[in-house]
N, C-alpha and C positions, 0 to 999 in steps of 0.2 A: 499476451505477447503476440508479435505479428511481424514477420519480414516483409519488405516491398522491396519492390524495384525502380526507379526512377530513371526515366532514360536520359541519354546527356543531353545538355543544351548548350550551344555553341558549340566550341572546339572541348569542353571537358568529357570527359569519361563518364561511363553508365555508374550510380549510384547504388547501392543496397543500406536500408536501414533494417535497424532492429529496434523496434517500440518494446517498451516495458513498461505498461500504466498501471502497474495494481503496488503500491507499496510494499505490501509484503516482501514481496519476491526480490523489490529492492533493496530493501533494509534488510533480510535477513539471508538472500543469498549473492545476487550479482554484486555488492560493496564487496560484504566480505573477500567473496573470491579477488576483486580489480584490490584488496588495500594490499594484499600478500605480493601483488607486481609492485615493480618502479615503474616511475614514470621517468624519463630523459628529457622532459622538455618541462614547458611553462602547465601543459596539461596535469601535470601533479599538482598546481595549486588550483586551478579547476576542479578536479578531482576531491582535495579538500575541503573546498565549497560548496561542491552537491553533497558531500556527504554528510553537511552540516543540514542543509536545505530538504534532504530525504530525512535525515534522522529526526528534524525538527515537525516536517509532514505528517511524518509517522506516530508520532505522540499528541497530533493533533493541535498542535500549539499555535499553527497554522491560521485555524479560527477566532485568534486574537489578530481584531483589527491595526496593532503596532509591530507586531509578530510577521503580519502577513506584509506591511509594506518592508519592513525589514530584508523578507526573505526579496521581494520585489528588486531591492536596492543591492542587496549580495548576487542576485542572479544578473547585474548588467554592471559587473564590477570581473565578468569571469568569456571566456572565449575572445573572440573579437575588442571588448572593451577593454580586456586586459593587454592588448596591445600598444604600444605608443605611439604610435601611427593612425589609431582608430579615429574616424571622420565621419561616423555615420549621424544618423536623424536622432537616433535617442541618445541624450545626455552623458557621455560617461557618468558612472559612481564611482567614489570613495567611501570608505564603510569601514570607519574607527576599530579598534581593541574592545572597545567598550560595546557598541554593537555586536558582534561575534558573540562576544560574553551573553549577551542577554539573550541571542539564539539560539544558545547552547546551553543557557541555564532555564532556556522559556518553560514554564508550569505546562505540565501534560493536560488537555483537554478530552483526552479521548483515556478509554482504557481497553486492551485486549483481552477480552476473558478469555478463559482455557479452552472453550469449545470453538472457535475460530470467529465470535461475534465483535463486534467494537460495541462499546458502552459511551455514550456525550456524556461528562463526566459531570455538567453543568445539568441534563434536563433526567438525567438516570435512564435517558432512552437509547433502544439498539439501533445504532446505523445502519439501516437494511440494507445501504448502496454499500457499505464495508464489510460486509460479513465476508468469510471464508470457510465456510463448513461443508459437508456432503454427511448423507445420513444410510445409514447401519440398516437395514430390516433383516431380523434373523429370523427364518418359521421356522414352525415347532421340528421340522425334517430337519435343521441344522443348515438349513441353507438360505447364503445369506445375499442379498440385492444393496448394491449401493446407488443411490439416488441424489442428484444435485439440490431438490429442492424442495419446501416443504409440501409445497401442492402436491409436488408429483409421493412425495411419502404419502401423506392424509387419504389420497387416492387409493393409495394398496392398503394400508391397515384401515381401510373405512370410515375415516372421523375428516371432519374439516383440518383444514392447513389448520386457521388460528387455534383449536383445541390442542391438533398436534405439538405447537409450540408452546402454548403453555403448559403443558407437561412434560416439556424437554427443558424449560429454562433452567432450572434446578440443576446441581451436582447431584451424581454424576451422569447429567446429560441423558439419560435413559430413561425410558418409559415401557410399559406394558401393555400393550393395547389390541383385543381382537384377537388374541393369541399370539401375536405378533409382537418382538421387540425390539426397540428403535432406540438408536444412539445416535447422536449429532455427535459428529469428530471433526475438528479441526484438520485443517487442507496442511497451510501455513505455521510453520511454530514462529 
């Protein structure tokens, strides 16, 4: 997540965004919280749309090539294109009953396993770039270090990252190692 500032240009006002690129945090807390408001304007069926578009991301469905121009065609059907006035370069869309349907019913591609890993449901491999875990070390004094990564764990209990990880794949997540015990926990539920 990330705030900027944008300064104006022309006669408009100075800008602030707030980025949020990691799914998780979309799908499972910023929806949530924005579906509990109203919306007073055309933006609740924008609103609608992404949250078809994040929910469908999130399940990874995304990675089908009809799936994805789909979402393509929903996302320039919403802001700006959803106005009747709109004149810009890219085409408006229209995007049937039947489309929606199929975004919302699209086969999950990915799976989230309990430790905060994603699984490609097609190749049974972890998406390294989608993980969300941070890992446990408890020594034998009870005292415990959280660490972001596995290098940086493998480094304190003394074994390589990829050993580390293959002894964390397993439920439940924990290992024994050096004296040392390491749990991989999920960030995100």
């Amino acid at each position: 997540m990330s705030v900027s500032l944008k300064n104006p240009v022309g006669k408009s006002k100075p800008t602030a965004t707030f980025d949020i690129r990691d799914l998780r945090i979309l799908h499972n807390f910023f929806i949530p919280f924005l579906d509990r408001l109203g919306f007073l304007s055309k933006k609740g069926l924008d609103f609608s749309d992404f949250k078809i578009i994040c929910k469908t991301a999130y399940k990874g469905a995304h990675k089908d090539e009809t799936i994805k121009n789909l979402l393509v065609k929903l996302s320039h059907t919403t802001n700006d294109f959803r106005l009747s006035n709109y004149k810009g370069v890219i085409p408006k869309q229209e995007i049937t009953e039947n489309e929606i349907s199929m975004l919302e019913n699209a086969l999950p591609l990915s799976e989230h396993l309990p430790d905060g890993r994603v699984i490609d449901i097609a190749t049974g491999r972890v998406d390294s770039n989608n993980e969300s875990s941070v890992y446990s070390i408890k020594i034998d004094n009870g005292e415990e270090l959280l660490v972001k990564s596995l290098k940086e764990g493998g480094g304190i209990v003394g074994v390589h990252y990829e050993t580390l990880s293959k002894k964390l794949d397993k439920a439940p997540f924990t290992a024994e190692i050096n004296g040392y015990t390491v749990k991989r926990i999920k960030v995100f539920s």
